[in-house]
C-alpha positions as CSV (number, residue, x, y, z in Angstrom):
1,X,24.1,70.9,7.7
2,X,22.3,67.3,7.2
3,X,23.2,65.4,4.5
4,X,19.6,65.6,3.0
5,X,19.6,69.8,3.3
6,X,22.7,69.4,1.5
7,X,21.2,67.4,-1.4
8,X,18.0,69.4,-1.6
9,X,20.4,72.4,-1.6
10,X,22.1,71.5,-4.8
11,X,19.3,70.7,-6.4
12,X,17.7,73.5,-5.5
13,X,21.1,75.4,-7.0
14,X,20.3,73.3,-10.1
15,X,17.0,74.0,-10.5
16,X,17.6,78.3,-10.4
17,X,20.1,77.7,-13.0
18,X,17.5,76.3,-15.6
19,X,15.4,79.2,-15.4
20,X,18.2,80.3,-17.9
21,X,16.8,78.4,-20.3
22,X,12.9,77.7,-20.1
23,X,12.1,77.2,-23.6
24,X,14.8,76.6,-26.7
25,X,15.5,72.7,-25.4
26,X,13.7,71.0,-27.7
27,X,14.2,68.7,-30.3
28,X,12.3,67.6,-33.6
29,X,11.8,64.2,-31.6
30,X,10.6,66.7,-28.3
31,X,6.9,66.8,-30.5
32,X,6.2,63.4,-30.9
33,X,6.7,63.1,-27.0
34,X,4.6,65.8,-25.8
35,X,1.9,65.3,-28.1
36,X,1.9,61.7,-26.9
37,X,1.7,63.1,-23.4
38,X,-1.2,65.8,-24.1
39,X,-3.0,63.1,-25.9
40,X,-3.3,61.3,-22.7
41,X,-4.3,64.2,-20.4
42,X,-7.4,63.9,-22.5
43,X,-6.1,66.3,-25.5
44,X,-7.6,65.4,-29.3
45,X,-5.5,65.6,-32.3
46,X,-5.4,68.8,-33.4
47,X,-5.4,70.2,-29.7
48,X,-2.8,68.1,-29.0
49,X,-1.1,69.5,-32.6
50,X,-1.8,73.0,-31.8
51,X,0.0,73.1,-28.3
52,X,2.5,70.7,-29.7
53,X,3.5,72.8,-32.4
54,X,3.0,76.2,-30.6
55,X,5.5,75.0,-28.1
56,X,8.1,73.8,-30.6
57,X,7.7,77.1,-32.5
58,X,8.3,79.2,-29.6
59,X,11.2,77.3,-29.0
60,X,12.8,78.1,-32.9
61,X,12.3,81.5,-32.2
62,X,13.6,81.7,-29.3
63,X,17.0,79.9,-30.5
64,X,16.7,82.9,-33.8
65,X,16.5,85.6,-31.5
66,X,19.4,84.7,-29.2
67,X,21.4,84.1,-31.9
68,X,20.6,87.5,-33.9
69,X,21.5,89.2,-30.5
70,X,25.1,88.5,-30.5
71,X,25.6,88.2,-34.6
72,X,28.3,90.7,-35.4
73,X,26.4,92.0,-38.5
74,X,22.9,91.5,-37.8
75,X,22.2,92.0,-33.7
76,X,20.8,95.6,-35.0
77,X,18.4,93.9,-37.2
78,X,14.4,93.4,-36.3
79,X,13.5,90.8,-34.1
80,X,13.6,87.7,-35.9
81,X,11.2,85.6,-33.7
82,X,7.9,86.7,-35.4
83,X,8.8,85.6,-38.8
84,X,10.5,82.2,-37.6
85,X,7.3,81.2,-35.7
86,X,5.1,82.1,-38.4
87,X,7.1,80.3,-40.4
88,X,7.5,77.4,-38.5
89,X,3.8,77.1,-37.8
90,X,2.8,77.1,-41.5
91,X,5.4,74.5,-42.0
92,X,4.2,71.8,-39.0
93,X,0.5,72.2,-40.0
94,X,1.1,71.5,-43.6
95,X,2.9,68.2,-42.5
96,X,0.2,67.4,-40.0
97,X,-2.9,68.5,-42.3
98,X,-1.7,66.4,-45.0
99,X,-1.4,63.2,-43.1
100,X,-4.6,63.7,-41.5
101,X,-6.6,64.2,-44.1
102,X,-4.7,61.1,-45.6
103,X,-5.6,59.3,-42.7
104,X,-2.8,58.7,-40.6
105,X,-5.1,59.3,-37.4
106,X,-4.6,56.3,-35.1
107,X,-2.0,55.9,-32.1
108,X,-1.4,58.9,-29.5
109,X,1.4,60.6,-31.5
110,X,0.7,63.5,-33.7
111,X,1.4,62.6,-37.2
112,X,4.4,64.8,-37.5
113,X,6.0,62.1,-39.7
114,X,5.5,59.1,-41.5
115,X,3.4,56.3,-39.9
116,X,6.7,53.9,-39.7
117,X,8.8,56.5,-37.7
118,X,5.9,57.4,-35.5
119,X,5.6,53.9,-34.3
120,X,8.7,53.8,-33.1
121,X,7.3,56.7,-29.9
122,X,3.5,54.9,-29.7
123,X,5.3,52.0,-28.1
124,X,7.5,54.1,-25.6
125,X,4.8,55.1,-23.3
126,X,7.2,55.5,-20.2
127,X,8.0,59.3,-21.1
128,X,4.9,60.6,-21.8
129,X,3.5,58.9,-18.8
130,X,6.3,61.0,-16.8
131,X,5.4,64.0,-18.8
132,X,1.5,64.1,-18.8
133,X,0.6,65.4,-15.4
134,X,3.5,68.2,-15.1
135,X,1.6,69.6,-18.6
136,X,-1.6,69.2,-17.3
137,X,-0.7,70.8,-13.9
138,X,1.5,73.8,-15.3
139,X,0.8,73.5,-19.0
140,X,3.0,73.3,-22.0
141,X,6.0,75.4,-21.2
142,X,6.4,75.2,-17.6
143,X,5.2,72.2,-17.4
144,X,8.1,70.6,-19.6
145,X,10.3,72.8,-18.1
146,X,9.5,71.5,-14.4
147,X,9.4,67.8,-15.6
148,X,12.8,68.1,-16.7
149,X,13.7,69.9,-13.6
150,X,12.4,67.4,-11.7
151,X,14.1,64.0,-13.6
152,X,17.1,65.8,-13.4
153,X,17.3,66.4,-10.4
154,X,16.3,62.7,-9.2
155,X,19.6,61.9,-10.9
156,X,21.6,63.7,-9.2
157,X,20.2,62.1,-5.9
158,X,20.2,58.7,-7.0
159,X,24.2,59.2,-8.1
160,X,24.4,60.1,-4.3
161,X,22.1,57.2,-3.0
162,X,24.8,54.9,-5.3
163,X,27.7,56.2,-3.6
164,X,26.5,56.6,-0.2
165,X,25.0,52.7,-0.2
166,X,29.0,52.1,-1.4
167,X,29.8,53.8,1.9
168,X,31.2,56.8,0.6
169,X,31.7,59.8,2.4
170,X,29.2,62.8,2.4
171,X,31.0,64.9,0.3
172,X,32.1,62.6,-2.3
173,X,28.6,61.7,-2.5
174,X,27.3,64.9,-3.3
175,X,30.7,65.5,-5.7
176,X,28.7,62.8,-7.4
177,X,25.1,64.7,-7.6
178,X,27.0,67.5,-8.7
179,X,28.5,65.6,-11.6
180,X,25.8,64.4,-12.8
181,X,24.0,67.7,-12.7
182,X,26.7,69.9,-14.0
183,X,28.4,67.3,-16.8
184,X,26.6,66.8,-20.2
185,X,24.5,63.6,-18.9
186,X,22.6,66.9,-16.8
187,X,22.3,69.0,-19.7
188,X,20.7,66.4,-21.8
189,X,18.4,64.6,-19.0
190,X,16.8,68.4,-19.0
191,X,15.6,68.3,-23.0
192,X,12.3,66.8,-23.5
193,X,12.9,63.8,-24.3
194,X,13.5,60.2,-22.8
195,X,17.1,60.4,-21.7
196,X,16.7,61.7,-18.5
197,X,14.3,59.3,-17.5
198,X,16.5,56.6,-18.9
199,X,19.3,58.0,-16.9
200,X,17.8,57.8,-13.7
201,X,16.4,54.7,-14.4
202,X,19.5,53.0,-15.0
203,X,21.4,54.8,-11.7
204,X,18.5,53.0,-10.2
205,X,19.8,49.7,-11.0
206,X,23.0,50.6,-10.2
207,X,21.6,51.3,-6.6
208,X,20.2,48.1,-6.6
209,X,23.5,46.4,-7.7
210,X,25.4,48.5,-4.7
211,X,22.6,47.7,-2.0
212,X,23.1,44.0,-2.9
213,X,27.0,43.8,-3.3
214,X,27.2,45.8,0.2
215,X,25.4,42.9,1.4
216,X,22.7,45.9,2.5
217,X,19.1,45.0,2.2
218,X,20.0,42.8,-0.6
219,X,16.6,41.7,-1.8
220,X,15.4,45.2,-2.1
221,X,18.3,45.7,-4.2
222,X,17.2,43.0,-6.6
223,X,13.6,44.5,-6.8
224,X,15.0,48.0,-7.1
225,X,17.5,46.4,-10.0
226,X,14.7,43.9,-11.4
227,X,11.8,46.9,-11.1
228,X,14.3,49.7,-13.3
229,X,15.0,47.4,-15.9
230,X,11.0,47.0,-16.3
231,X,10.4,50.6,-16.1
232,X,12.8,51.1,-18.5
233,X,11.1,49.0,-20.9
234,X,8.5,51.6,-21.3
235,X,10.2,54.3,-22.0
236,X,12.6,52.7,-25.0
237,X,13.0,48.6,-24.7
238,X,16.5,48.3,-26.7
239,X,17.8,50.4,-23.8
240,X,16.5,47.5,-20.9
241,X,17.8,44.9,-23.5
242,X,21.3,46.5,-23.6
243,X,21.4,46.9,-20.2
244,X,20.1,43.6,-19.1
245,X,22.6,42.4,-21.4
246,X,25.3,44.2,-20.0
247,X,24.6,43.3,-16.0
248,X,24.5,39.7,-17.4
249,X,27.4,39.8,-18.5
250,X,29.2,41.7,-15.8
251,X,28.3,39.2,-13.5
252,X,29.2,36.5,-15.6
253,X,33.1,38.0,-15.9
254,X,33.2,38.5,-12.5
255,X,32.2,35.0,-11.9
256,X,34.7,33.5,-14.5
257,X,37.2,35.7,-12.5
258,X,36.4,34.6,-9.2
259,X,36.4,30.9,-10.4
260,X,39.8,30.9,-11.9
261,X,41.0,32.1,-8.5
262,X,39.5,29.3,-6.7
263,X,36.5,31.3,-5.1
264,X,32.5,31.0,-5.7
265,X,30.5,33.7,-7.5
266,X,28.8,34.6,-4.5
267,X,25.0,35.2,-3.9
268,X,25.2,38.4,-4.8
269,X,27.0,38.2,-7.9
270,X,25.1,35.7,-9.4
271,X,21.6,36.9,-8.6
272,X,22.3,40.3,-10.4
273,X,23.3,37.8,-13.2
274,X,20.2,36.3,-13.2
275,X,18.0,39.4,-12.6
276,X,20.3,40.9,-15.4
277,X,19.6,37.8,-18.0
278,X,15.6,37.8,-17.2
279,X,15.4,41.3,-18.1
280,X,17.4,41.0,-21.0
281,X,15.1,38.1,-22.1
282,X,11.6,39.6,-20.9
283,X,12.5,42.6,-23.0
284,X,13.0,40.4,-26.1
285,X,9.7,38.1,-25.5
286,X,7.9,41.4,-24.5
287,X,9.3,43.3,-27.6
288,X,7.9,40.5,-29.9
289,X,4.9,40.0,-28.1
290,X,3.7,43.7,-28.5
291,X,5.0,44.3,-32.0
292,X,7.4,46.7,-31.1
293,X,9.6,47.8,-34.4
294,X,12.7,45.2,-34.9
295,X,16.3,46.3,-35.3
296,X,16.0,45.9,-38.8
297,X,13.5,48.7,-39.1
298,X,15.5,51.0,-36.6
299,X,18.3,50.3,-39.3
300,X,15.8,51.1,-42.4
301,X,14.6,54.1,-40.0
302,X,18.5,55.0,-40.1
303,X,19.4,54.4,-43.7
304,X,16.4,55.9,-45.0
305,X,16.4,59.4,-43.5
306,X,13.1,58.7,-41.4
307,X,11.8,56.6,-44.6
308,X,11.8,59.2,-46.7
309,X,13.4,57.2,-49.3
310,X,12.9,53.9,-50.7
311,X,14.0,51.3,-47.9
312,X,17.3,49.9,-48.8
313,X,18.0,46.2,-50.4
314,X,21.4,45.8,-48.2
315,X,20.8,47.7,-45.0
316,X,23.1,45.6,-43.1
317,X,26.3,45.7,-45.3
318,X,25.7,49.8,-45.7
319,X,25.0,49.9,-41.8
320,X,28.6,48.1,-40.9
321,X,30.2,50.6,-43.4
322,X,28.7,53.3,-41.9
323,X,29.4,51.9,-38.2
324,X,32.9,51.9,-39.2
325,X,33.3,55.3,-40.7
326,X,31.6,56.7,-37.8
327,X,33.7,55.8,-34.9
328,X,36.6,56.9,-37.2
329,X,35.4,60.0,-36.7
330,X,33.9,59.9,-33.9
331,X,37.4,59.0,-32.3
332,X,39.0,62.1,-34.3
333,X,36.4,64.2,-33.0
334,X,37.2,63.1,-29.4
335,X,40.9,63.1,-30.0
336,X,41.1,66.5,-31.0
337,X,38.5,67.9,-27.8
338,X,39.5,64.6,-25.4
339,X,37.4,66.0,-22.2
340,X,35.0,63.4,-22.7
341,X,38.0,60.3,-22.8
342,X,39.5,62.1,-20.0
343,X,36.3,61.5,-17.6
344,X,35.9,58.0,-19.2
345,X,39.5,57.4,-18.2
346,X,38.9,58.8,-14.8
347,X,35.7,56.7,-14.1
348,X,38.1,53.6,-15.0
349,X,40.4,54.1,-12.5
350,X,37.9,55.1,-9.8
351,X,35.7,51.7,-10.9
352,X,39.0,49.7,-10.0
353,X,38.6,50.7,-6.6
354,X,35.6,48.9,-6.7
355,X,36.4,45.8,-8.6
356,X,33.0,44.5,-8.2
357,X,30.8,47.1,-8.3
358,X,33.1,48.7,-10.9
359,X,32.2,45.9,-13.4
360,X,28.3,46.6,-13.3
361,X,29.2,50.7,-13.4
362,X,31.6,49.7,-16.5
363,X,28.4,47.6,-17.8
364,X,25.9,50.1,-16.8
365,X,27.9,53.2,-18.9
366,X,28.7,50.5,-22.1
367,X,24.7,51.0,-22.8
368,X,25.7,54.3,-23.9
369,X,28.3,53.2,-26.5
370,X,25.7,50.1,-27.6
371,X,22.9,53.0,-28.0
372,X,25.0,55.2,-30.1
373,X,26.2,52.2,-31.9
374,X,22.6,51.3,-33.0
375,X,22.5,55.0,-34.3
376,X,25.8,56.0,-36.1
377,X,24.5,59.4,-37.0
378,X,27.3,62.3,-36.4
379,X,25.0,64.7,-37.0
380,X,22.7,63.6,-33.7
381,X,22.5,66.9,-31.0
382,X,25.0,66.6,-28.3
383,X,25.6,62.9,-28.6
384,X,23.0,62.2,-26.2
385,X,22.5,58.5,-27.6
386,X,25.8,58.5,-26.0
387,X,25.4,59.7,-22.9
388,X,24.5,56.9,-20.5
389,X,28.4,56.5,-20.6
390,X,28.7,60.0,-18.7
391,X,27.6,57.6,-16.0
392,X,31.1,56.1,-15.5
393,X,32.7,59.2,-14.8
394,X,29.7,60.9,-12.6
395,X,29.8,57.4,-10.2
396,X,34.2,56.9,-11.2
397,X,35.4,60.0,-10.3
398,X,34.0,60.6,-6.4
399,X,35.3,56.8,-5.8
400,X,38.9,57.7,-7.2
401,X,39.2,61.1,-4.9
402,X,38.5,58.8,-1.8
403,X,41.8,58.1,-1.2
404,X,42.8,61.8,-1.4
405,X,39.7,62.5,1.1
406,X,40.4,60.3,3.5
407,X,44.3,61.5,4.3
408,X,42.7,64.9,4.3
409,X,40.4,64.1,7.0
410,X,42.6,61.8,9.1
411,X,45.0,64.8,10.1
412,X,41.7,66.6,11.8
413,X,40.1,63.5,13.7
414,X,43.7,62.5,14.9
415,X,42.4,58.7,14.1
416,X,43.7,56.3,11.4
417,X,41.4,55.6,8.5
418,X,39.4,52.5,8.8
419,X,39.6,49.7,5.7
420,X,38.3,50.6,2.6
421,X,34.6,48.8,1.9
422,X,36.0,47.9,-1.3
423,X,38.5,45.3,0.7
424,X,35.7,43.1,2.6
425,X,34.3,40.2,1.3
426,X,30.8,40.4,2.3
427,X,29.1,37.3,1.4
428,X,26.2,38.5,-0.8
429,X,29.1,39.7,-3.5
């Protein structure tokens, strides 16, 4: 079987397996996405409210009903889907009346919530963008369903087209894909919301860092790198300013490294650096240029429960408290379940394999922890702000088992193995 069947096979696998779960993903944040993208498929307000909250509805019930099914005391009990969306429709249209007839009627956003938080989704375009013509094709339901299908499942194939351009073998590479699809960073690139386009934008810089550190098509690399960290802008700017921060400074360690031990940067290194430090720079200029909402009003967003409450005089010294009692537990929390340290300690080892690329994979996944560290909420579904570090084990874990799959293959082809590609010194690194 081709390569290609093989990957179209999984994903194919992948996509079945979602029919599982058509409707239920959502999250309160899912509505101010999709009535973003319905408002640009030509949908006014209150169409865009009514299919908004219709969706989100059936979603609530849906959750209520599964769980009534298998509650020891109540599974006999009537349905309770009809009540909950009833329920749950009064509810939304009482918030949204209220602000429209208050006037909170500009943007593309539904006013769901107060015109402060909802500014934080007008200026992240990229999503709905990606959203709009899967809901205008196959309407509200499928249509999220397929999009998240379909970002998912691009991925998967970029975590292959990252370890393949490392010269990894087939199956490794599609150990990879199958990572990515099957661990947590999968599960949460399928909600509506912006993480799974975030994730597969930022495996598409990775790509571009492999293609140009293989000394492979290096300047389409840089595009590939340079054009993801654009994209990304769109669809939520601190993320293209963490990780334009982070391949900066990847490149710059390595370069540090490679001068204490008497050698140049190399070409390679150093233009990721570069491409690295202008996106990191063109999303701050950009970010001030178009208004977008500071870090100090993501922290007042934070502090304030949505700015419900009054904004707070000290937000900094209360957000460093906070920071530290959260990763106090957060690390108790992962202590007592430690899967998720166990992958991250995996992905280590297999990134050492790869010095070089291993330092922009390490960079890459530290986006994650700057994400979450931005939002020190424990109560946040699934720690997705988390999960760009999933990345590290997804890419980490196929290059660690190479070793193991190449004596397994050298018995069969009666041949010794040839070098590792993670021993030449191409010039472009």
């Amino acid at each position: 079987m081709r390569p290609r069947t093989r990957v179209l096979l999984l994903a194919a696998v992948f996509a079945l397996l979602q029919l599982a779960n058509v409707t239920g993903r959502d999250t309160p944040d899912s509505k101010n996405y999709l009535s973003y993208a319905l408002s640009l498929t030509g949908a006014d307000k209150r169409e865009a409210a009514s299919a908004t909250i219709d969706y989100f509805c059936a979603g609530r019930a849906t959750i209520a009903h599964r769980g009534q099914n298998v509650d020891v005391v109540r599974f006999h009990a009537p349905d309770p889907a009809p009540r909950v969306v009833r329920e749950c429709r009064e509810r939304e249209w009482r918030q949204v009346e209220a602000r429209l007839r208050a006037g909170q009627t500009g943007g593309h956003t539904v006013p769901f919530m107060p015109e402060r938080f909802m500014r934080i989704f007008e200026v992240r375009p990229g999503y709905p963008l990606f959203l709009a013509p899967f809901v205008g094709l196959f309407g509200v339901t499928w249509g999220v369903w397929a999009a998240g299908v379909v970002v998912t499942c691009a991925g998967g194939v970029l975590a292959f087209l990252v370890l393949r351009a490392l010269a990894v073998s087939v199956p490794l590479a599609l150990t990879g894909q199958a990572l990515f699809l099957f661990l947590p960073c999968g599960t949460t690139a399928m909600r509506p919301m912006a993480e799974g386009l975030l994730l597969a934008l930022t495996l598409a810089a990775l790509w571009g860092c492999a293609l140009v550190l293989e000394g492979r098509r290096a300047r389409t690399g840089l595009a590939l790198a340079g054009g993801a960290l654009l994209a990304l802008f769109t669809v939520k700017h601190s993320q293209a300013l963490f990780l334009g921060l982070c391949l900066a400074g990847a490149g710059g360690v390595i370069a540090v490294w490679r001068r204490w031990r008497g050698r140049g940067p190399g070409r390679g290194v150093a233009a990721l650096a570069a491409t690295g430090c202008a996106g990191a720079l063109g999303a701050v200029l950009l970010a001030r240029l178009l208004d977008h909402p500071s870090m100090s009003e993501s922290v007042q967003d934070l502090l304030t429960d949505h700015f419900a409450r009054p904004d707070r005089e000290r937000p900094w010294a209360e957000f460093f408290q906070l920071q530290g009692n959260f990763w106090t537990e957060w690390l108790r929390r992962q202590l007592w379940e430690p899967v998720f340290v166990a992958f991250l300690a995996a992905g280590v080892m297999g990134a050492r394999r790869r010095p070089v690329f291993g330092a922009f994979l390490v960079a890459a996944a530290a986006t994650g922890v700057l994400n979450q560290a931005g939002h020190p909420d424990i109560n946040i579904w699934g720690e997705r702000l988390i999960t760009a570090a999933w990345l590290l084990p997804v890419l980490g874990v196929p290059l660690l088992l190479e070793p193991l799959a190449r004596r397994a293959t050298v018995p069969a082809q009666g041949a010794r193995p040839t070098a590792a590609p993670d021993h030449q010194d191409h010039s472009m690194r």
